[in-house]
ZADO-1210 file (C-alpha; in nm, 4 decimals, padded with zeros to 6 digits):
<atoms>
<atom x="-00.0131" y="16.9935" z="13.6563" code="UNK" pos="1"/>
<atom x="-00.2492" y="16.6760" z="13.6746" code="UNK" pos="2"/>
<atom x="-00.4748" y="16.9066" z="13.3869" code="UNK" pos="3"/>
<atom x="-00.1345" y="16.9407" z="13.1767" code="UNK" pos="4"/>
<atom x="-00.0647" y="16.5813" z="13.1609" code="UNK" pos="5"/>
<atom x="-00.3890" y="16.4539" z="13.0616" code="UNK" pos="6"/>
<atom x="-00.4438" y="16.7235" z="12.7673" code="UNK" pos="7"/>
<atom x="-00.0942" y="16.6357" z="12.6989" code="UNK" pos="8"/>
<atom x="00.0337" y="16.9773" z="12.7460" code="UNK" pos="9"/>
<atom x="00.3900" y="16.7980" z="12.8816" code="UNK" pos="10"/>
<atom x="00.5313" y="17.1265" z="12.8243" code="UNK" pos="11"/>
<atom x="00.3317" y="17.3300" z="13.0527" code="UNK" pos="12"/>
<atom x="00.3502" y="17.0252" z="13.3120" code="UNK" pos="13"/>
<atom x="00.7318" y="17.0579" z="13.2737" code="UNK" pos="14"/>
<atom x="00.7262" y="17.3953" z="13.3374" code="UNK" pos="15"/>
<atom x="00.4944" y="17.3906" z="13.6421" code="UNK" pos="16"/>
<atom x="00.7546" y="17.1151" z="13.7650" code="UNK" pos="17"/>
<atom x="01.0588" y="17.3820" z="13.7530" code="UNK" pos="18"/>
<atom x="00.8992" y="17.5994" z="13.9107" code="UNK" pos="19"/>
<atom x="00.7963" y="17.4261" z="14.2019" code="UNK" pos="20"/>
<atom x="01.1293" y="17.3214" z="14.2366" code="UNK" pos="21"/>
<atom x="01.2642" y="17.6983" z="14.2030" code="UNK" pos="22"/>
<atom x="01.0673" y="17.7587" z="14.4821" code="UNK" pos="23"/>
<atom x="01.1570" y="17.4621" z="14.6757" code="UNK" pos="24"/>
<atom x="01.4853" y="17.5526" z="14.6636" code="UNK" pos="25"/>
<atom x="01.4502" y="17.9114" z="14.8330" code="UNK" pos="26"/>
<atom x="01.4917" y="17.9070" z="15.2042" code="UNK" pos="27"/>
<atom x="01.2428" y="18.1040" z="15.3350" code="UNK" pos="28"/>
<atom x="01.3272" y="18.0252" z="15.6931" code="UNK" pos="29"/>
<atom x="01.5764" y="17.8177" z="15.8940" code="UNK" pos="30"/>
<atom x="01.2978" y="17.5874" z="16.0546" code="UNK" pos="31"/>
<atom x="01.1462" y="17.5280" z="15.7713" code="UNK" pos="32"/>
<atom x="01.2915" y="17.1945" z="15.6940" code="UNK" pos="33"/>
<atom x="01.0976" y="17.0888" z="16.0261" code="UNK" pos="34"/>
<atom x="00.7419" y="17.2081" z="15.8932" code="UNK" pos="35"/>
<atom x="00.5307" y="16.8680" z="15.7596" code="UNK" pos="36"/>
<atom x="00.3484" y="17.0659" z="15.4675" code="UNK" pos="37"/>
<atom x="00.7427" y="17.1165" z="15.2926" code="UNK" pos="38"/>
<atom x="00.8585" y="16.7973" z="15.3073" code="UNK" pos="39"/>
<atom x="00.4698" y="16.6480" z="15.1930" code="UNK" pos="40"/>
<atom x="00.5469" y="16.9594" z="14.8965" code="UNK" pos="41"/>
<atom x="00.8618" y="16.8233" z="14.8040" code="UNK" pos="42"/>
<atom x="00.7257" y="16.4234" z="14.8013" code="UNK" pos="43"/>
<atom x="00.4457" y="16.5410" z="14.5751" code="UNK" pos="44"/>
<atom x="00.6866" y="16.7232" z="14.3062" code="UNK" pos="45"/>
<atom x="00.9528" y="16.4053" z="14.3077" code="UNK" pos="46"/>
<atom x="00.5798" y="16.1463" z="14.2414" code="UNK" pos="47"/>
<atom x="00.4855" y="16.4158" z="14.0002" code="UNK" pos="48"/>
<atom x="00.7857" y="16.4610" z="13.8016" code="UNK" pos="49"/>
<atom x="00.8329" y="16.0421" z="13.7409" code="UNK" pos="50"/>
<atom x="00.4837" y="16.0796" z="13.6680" code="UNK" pos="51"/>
<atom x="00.5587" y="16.2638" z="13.3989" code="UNK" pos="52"/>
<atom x="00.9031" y="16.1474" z="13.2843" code="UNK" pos="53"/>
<atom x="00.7069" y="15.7805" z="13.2270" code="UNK" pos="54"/>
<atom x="00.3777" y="15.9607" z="13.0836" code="UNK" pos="55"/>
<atom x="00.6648" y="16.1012" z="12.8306" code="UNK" pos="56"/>
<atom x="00.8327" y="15.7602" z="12.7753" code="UNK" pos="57"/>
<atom x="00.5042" y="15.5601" z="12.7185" code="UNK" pos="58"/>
<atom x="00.3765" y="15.8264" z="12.4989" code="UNK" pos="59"/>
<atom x="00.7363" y="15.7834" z="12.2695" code="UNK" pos="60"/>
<atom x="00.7254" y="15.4218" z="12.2476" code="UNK" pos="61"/>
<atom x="00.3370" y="15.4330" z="12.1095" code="UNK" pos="62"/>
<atom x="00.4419" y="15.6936" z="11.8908" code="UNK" pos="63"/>
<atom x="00.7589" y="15.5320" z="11.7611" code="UNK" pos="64"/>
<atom x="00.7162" y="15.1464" z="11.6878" code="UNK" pos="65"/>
<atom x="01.0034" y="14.9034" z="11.5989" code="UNK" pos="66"/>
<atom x="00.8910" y="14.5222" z="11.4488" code="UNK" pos="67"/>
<atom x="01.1811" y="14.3187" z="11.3665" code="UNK" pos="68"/>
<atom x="01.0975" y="13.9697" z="11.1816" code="UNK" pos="69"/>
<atom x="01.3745" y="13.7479" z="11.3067" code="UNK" pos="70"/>
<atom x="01.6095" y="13.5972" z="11.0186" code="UNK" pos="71"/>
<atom x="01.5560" y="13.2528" z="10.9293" code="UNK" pos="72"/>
<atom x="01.7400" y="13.0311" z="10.6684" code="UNK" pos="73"/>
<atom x="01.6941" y="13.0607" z="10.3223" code="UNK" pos="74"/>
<atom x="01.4314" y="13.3325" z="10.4392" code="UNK" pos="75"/>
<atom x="01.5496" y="13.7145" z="10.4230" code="UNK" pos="76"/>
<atom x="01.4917" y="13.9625" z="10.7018" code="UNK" pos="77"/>
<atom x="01.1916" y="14.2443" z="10.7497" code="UNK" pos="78"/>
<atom x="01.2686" y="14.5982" z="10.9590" code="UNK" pos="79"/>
<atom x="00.9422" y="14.7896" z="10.9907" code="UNK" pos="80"/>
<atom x="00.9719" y="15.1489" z="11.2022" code="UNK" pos="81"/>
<atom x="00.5967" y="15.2799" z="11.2688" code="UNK" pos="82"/>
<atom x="00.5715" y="15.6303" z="11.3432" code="UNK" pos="83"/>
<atom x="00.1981" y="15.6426" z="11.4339" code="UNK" pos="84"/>
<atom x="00.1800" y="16.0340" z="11.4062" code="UNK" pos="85"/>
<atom x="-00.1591" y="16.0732" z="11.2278" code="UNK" pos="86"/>
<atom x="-00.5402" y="16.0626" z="11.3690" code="UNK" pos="87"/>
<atom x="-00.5546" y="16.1552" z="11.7141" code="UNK" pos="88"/>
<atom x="-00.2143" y="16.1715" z="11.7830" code="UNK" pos="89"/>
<atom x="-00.1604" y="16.4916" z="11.5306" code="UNK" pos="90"/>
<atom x="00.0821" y="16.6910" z="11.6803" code="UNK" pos="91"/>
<atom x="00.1629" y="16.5014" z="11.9624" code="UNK" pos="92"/>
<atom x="00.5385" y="16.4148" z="11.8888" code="UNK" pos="93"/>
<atom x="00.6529" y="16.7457" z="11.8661" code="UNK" pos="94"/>
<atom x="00.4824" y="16.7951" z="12.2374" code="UNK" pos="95"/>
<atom x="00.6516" y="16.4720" z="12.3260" code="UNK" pos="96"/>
<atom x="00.9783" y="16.6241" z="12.2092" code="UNK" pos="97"/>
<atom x="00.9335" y="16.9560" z="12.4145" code="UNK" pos="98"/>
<atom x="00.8689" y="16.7901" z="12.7124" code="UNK" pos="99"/>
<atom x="01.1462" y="16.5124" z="12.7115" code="UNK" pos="100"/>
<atom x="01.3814" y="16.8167" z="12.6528" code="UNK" pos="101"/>
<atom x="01.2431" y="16.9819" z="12.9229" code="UNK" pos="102"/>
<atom x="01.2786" y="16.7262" z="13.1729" code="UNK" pos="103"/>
<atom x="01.6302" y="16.6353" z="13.0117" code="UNK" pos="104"/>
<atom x="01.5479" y="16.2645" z="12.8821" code="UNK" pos="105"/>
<atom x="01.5308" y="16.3643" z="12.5456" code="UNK" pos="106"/>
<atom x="01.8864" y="16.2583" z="12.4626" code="UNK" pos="107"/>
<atom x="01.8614" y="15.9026" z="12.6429" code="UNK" pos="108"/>
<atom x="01.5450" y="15.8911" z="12.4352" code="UNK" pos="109"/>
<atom x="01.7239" y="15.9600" z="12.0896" code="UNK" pos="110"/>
<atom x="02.0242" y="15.7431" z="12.2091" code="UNK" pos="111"/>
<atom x="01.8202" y="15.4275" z="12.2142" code="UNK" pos="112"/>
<atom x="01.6600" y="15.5368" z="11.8469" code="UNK" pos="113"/>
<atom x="02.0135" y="15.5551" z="11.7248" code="UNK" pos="114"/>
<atom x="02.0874" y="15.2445" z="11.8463" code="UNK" pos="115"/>
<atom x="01.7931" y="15.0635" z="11.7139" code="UNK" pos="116"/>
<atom x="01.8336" y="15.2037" z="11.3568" code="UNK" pos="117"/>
<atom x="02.1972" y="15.1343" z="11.3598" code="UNK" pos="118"/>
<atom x="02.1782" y="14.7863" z="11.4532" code="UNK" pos="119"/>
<atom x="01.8324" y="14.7052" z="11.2648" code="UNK" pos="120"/>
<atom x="01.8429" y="14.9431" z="10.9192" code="UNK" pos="121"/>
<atom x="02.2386" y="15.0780" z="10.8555" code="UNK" pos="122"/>
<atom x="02.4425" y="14.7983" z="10.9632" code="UNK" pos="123"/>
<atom x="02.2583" y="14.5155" z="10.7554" code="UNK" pos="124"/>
<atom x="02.2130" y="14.7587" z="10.4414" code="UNK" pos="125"/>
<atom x="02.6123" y="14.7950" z="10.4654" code="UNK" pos="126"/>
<atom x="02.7354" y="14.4936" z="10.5268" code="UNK" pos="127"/>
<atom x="02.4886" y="14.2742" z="10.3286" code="UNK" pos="128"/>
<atom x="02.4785" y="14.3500" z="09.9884" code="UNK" pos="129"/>
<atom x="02.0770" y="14.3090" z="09.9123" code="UNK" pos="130"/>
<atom x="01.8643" y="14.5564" z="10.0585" code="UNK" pos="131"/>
<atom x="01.4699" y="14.7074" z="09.9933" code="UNK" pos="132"/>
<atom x="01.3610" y="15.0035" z="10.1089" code="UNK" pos="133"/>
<atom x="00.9927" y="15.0850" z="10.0741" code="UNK" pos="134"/>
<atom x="00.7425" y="15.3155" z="10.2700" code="UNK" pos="135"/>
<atom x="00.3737" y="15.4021" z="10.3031" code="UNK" pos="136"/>
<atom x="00.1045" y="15.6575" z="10.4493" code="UNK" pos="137"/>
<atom x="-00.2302" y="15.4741" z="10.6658" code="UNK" pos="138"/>
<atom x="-00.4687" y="15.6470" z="10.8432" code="UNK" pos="139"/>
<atom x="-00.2347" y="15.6158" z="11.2180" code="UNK" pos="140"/>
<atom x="00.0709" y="15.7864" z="11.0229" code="UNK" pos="141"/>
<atom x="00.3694" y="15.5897" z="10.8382" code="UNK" pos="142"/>
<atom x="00.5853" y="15.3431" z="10.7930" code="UNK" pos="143"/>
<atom x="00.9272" y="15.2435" z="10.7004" code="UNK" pos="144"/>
<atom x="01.0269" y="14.9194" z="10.5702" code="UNK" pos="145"/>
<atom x="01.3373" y="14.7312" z="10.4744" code="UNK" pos="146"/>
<atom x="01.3704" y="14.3841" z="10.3418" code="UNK" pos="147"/>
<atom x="01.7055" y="14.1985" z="10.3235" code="UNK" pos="148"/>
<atom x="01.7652" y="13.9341" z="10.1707" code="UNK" pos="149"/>
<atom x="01.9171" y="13.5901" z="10.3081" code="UNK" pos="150"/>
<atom x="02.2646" y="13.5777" z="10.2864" code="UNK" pos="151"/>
<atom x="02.4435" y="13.4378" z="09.9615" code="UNK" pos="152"/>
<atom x="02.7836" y="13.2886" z="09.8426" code="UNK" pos="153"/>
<atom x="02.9285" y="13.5555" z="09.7046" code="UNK" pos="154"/>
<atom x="03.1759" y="13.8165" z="09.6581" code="UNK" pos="155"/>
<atom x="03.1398" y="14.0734" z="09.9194" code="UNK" pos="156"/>
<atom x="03.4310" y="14.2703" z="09.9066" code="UNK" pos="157"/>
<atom x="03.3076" y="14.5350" z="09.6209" code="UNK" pos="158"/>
<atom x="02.9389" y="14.6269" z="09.8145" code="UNK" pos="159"/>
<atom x="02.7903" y="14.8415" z="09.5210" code="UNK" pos="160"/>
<atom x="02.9253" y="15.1928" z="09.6976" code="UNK" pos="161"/>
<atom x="02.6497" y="15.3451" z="09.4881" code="UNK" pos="162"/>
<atom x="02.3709" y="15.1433" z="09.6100" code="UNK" pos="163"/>
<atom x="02.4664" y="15.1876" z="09.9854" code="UNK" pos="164"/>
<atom x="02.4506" y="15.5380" z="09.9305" code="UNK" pos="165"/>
<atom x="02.1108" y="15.5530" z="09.8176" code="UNK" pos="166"/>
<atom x="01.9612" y="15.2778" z="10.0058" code="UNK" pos="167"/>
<atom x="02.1356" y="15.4887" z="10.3225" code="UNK" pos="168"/>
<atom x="02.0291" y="15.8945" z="10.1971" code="UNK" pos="169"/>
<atom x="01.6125" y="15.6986" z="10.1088" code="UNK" pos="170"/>
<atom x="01.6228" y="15.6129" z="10.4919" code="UNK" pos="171"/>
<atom x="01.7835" y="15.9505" z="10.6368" code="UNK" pos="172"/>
<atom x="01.5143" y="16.1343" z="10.4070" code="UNK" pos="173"/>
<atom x="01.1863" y="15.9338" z="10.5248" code="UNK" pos="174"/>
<atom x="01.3121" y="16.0173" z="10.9082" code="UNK" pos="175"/>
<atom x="01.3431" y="16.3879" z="10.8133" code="UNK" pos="176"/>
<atom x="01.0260" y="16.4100" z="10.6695" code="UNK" pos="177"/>
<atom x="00.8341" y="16.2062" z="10.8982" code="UNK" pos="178"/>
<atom x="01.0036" y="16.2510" z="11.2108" code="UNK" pos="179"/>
<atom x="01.3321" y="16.4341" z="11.2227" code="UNK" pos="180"/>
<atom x="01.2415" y="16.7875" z="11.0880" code="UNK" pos="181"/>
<atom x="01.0944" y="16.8598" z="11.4926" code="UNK" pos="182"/>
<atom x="01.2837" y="17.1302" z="11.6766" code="UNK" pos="183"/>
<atom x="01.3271" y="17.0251" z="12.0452" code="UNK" pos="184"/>
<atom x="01.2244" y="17.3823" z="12.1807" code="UNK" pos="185"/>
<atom x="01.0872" y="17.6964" z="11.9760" code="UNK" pos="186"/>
<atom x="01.3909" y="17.8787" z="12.0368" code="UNK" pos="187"/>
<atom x="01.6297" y="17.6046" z="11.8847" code="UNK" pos="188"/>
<atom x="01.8424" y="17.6389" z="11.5288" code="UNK" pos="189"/>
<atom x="01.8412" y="17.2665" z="11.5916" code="UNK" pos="190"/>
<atom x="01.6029" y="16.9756" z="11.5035" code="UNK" pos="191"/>
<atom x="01.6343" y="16.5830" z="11.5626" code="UNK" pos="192"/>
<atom x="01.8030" y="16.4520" z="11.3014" code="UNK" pos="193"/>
<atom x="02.1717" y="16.7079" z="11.3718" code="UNK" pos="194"/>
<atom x="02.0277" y="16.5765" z="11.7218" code="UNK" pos="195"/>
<atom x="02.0582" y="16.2231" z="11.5802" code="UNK" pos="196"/>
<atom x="02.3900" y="16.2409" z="11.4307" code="UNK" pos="197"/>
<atom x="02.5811" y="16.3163" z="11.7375" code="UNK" pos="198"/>
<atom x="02.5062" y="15.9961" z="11.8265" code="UNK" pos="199"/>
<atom x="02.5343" y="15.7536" z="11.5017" code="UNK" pos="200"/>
<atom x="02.6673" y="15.9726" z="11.1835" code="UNK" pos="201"/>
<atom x="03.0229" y="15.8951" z="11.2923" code="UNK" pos="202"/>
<atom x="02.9854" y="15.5199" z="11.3528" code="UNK" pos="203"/>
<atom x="02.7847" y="15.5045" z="11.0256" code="UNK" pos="204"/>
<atom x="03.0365" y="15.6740" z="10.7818" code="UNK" pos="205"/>
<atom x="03.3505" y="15.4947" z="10.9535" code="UNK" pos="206"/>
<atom x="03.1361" y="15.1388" z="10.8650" code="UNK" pos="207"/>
<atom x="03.0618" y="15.2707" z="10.5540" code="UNK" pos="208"/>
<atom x="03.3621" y="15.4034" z="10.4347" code="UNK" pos="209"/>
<atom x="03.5457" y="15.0587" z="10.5661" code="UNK" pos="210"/>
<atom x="03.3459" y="14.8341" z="10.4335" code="UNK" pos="211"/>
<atom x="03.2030" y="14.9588" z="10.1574" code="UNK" pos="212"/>
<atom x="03.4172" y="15.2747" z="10.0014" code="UNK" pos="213"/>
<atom x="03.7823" y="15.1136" z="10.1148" code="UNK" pos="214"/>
<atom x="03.7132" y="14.7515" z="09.9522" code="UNK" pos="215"/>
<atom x="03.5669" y="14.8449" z="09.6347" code="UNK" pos="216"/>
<atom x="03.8907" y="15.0507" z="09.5263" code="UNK" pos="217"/>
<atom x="04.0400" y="14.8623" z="09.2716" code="UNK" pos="218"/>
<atom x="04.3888" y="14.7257" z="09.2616" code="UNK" pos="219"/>
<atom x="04.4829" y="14.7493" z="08.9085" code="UNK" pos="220"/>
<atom x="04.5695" y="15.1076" z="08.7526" code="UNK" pos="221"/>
<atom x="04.3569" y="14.9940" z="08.4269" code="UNK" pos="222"/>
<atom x="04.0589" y="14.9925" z="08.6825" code="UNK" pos="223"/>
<atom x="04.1174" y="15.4101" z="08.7581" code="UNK" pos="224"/>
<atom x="03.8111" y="15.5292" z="08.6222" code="UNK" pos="225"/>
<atom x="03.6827" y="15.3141" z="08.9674" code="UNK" pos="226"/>
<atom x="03.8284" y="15.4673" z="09.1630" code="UNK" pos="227"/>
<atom x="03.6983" y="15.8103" z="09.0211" code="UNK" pos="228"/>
<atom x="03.3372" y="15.7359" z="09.0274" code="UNK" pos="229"/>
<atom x="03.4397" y="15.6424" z="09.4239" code="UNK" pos="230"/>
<atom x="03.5356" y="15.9787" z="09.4911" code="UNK" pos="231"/>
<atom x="03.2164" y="16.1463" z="09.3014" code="UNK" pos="232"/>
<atom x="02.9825" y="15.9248" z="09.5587" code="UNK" pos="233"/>
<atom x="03.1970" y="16.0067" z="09.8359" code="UNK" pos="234"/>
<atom x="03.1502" y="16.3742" z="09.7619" code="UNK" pos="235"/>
<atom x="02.7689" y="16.3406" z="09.6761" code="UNK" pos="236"/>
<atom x="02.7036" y="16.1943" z="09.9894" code="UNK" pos="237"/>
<atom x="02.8777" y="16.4137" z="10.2075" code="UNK" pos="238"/>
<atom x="02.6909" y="16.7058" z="10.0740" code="UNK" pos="239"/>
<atom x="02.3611" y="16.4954" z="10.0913" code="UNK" pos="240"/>
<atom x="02.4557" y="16.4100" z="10.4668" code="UNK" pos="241"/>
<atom x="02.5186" y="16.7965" z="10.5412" code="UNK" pos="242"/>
<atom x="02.1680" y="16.9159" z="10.3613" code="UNK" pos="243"/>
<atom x="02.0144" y="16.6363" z="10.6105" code="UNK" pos="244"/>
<atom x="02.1953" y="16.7918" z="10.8692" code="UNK" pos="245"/>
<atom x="02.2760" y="16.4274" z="10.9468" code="UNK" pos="246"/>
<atom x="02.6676" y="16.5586" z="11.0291" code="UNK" pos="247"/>
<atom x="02.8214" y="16.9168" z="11.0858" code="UNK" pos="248"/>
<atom x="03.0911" y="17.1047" z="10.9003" code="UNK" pos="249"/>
<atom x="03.3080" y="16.9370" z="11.1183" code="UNK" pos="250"/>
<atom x="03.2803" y="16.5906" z="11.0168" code="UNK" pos="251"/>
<atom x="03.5036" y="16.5392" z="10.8208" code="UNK" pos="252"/>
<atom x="03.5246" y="16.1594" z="10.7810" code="UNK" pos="253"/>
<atom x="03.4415" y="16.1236" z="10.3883" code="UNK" pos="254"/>
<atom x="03.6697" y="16.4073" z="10.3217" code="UNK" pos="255"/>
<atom x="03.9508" y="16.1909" z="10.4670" code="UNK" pos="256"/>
<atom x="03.8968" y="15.9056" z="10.3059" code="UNK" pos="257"/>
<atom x="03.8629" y="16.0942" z="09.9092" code="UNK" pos="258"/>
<atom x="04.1944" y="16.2955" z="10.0467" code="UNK" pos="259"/>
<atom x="04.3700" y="15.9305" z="10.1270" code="UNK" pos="260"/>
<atom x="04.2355" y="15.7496" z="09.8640" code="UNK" pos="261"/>
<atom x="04.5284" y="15.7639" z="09.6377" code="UNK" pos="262"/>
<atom x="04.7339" y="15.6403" z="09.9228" code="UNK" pos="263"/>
<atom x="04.4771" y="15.3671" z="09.9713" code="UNK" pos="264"/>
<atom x="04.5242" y="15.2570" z="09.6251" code="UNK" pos="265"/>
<atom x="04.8610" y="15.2273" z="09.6221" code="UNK" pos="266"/>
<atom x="04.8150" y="15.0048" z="09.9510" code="UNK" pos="267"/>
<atom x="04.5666" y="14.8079" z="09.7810" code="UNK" pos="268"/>
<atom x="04.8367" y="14.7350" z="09.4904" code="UNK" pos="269"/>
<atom x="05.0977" y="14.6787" z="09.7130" code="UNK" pos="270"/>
<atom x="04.9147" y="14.4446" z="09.9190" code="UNK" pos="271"/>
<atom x="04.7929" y="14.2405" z="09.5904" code="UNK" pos="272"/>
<atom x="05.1568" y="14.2393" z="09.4883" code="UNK" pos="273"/>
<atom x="05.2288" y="14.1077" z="09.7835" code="UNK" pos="274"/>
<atom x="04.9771" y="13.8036" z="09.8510" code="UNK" pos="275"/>
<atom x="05.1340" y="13.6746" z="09.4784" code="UNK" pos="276"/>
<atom x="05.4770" y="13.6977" z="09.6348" code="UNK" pos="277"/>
<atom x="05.4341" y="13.5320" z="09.9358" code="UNK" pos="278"/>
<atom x="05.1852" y="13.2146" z="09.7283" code="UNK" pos="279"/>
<atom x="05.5381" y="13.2160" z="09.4981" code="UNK" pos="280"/>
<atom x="05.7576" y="13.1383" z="09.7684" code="UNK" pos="281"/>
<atom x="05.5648" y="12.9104" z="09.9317" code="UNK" pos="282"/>
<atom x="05.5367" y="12.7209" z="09.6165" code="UNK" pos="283"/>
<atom x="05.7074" y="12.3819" z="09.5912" code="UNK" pos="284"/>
<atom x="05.9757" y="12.5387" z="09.3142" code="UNK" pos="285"/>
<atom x="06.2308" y="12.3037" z="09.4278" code="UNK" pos="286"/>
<atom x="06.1155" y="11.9775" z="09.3218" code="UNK" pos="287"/>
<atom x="06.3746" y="11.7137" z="09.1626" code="UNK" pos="288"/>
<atom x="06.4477" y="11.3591" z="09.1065" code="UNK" pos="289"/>
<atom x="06.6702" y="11.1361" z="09.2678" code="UNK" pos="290"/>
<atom x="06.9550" y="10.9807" z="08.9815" code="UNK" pos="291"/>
<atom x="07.2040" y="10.7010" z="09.0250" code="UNK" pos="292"/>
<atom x="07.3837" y="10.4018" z="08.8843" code="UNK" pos="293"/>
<atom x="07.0708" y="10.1938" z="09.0004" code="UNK" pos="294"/>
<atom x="06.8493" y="10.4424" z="08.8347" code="UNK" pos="295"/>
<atom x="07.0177" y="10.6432" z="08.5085" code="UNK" pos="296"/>
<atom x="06.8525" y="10.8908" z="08.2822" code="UNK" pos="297"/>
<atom x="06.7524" y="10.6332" z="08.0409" code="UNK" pos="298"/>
<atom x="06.8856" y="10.6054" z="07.7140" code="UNK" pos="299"/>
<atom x="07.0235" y="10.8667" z="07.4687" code="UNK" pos="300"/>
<atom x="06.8426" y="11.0751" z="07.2288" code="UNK" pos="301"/>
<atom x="06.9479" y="10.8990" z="06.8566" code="UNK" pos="302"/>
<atom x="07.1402" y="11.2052" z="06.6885" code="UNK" pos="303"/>
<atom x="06.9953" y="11.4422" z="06.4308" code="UNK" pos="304"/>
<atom x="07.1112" y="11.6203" z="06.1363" code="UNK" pos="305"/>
<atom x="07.2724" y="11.9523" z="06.2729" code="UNK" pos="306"/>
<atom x="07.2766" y="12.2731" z="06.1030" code="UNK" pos="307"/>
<atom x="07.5923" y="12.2329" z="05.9338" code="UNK" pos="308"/>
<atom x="07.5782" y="11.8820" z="05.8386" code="UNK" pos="309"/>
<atom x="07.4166" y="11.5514" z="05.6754" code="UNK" pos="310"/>
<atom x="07.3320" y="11.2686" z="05.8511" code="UNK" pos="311"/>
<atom x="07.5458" y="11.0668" z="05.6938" code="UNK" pos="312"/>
<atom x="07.8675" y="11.1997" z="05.8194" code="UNK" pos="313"/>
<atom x="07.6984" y="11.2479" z="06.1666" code="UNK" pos="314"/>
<atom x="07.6460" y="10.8552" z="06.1625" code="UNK" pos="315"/>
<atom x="08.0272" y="10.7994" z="06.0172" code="UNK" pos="316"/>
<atom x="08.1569" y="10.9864" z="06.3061" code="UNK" pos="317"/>
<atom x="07.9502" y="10.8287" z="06.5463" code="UNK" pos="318"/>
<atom x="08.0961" y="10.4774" z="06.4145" code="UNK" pos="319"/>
<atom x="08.4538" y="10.6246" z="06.4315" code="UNK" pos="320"/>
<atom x="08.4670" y="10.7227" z="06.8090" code="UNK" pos="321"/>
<atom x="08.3378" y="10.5192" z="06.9944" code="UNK" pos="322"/>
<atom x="08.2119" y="10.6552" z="07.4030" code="UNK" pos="323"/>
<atom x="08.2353" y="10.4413" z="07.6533" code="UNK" pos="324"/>
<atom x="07.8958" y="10.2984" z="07.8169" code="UNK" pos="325"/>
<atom x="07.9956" y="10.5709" z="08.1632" code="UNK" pos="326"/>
<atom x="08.0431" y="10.8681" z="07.9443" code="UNK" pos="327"/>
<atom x="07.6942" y="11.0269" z="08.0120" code="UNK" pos="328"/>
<atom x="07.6501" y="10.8532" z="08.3189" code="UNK" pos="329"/>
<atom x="07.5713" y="11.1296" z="08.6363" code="UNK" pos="330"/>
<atom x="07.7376" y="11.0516" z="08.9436" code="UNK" pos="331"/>
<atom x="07.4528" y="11.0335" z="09.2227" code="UNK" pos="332"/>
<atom x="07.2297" y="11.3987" z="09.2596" code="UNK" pos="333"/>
<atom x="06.9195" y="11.5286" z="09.2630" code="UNK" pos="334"/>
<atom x="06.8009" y="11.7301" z="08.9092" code="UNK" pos="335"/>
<atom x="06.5252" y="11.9812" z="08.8888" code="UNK" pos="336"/>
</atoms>
């Protein structure tokens, strides 16, 4: 087994491993627990299999880099994943691969992954609205890069749905290529990235689809063609996502949201409608003025030619009947 791990053969060392154990585990006689040789056997396959687990997890971290640039103000951020696959590690990760599935730590391997390129690569490209993707071969293999930029006042409800998508289906198709395409065992209809999506693709199209898809429906039925072009990315990327093998047939998150998305844009009205209600009725509509005898109207308009008449008669009857000095006098109230 000692042979296996150092020509990296983890899959033969694996196998060596479960067999030992296979034999272990048949008792050949009822004493036998009290023979020294069995329980120095057993001691040597436990050392020999955490030999090999952490061979396996060193060899995954060389092979799989992560360099985050921390964010600093007025200075964006920079996400570079190394997959140093070339040179004299050729072939390695798919060895890597075999034997972490063998030993069953390949999921808590791919778990952590997920994590790291949800938290480092989707999340920011979601919820901030500047994002670069670039990439490049070297001599030790390739690597991934993505530059965001610092953050900015401005409007970040409507996120560019269309940029999202493609920022998100570059990223998904450099891991395929590079990394992703490798089938855990020979036997398997399977690779990493299906692998993958059991742990992120559902977390990543909920975040996308509520804060990306949901916020840029418009509110205003003059804005309908939108809400179209919405629905044709929506559809786009779920058949992009299930070419990846990124999700499975049964996913059916984007399909919900383009089946809901009239309702969601009736919400969207109704909540707009709404917001101007309630700023209405909280608006001071009520104002008035305080009038009394210590503080009257002021004095009266002179009188103008009406319609029907000349001035001159107006003035005559004016002259004729005299008011008295209270007759447009208020008693005390309050006027809007």
């Amino acid at each position: 087994m000692e042979n296996a791990i150092q020509l990296n053969d983890y899959a033969k060392a694996a196998d060596d491993l479960q067999k030992v154990k296979v034999i272990l585990a048949q008792k050949v006689i009822d004493q036998e627990d009290q023979i020294a040789i069995m329980t120095t056997i057993e001691q040597e396959a436990s050392i020999q299999s955490e030999r090999l687990i952490s061979e396996l997890f060193v060899k995954w971290k060389e092979l799989i880099v992560w360099s985050v640039t921390p964010e600093k103000d007025q200075a964006g951020q920079k996400v570079e994943l190394r997959l140093n696959t070339k040179g004299d590690n050729e072939g390695l990760m798919e060895k890597v691969v075999t034997g972490l599935k063998k030993v069953n730590r390949l999921d808590d391997r791919l778990r952590r992954f997920a994590e790291s390129l949800y938290v480092h690569m989707i999340h920011p490209v979601v919820m901030r609205s500047k994002g670069t993707f670039s990439s490049e071969e070297n001599a030790a293999g390739s690597v991934f890069m993505l530059e965001i930029a610092a953050e900015e006042e401005e409007d970040l409800a409507v996120r560019r749905p269309q940029q999202v998508v493609s920022l998100i289906e570059k990223l998904l198709g450099f891991l395929k290529h590079y990394l992703l395409h490798i089938k855990p065992s020979p036997d398997s209809g399977d690779d990493l990235m299906l692998l993958l999506g059991d742990f992120v693709a559902s977390k990543t199209l909920e975040l996308v689809v509520k804060e990306c898809f949901i916020k840029a429906i418009p509110s205003s039925n003059k804005d309908l063609e939108q809400l179209n072009g919405i629905i044709s990315i929506t559809n786009k990327f779920h058949k992009q996502l299930l070419e990846l093998k990124f999700i499975s047939h049964d996913n059916t998150i984007l399909p919900d949201f383009v089946q809901n998305v009239n309702t969601l844009f009736a919400n969207k009205k109704c909540q707009e409608l709404l917001e101007k209600a309630r700023k209405l009725m909280t608006t001071e509509v009520h104002n008035t003025v305080k009038v009394t005898q210590e503080k009257p109207l002021g004095e009266l308009p002179p009188l103008v030619e009406g319609a029907g008449g000349k001035k001159q008669k107006t003035d005559e009857l004016a002259s004729e009947v005299p008011l008295s000095v209270n007759t447009f006098r208020l008693p005390p109230c309050h006027i809007r």
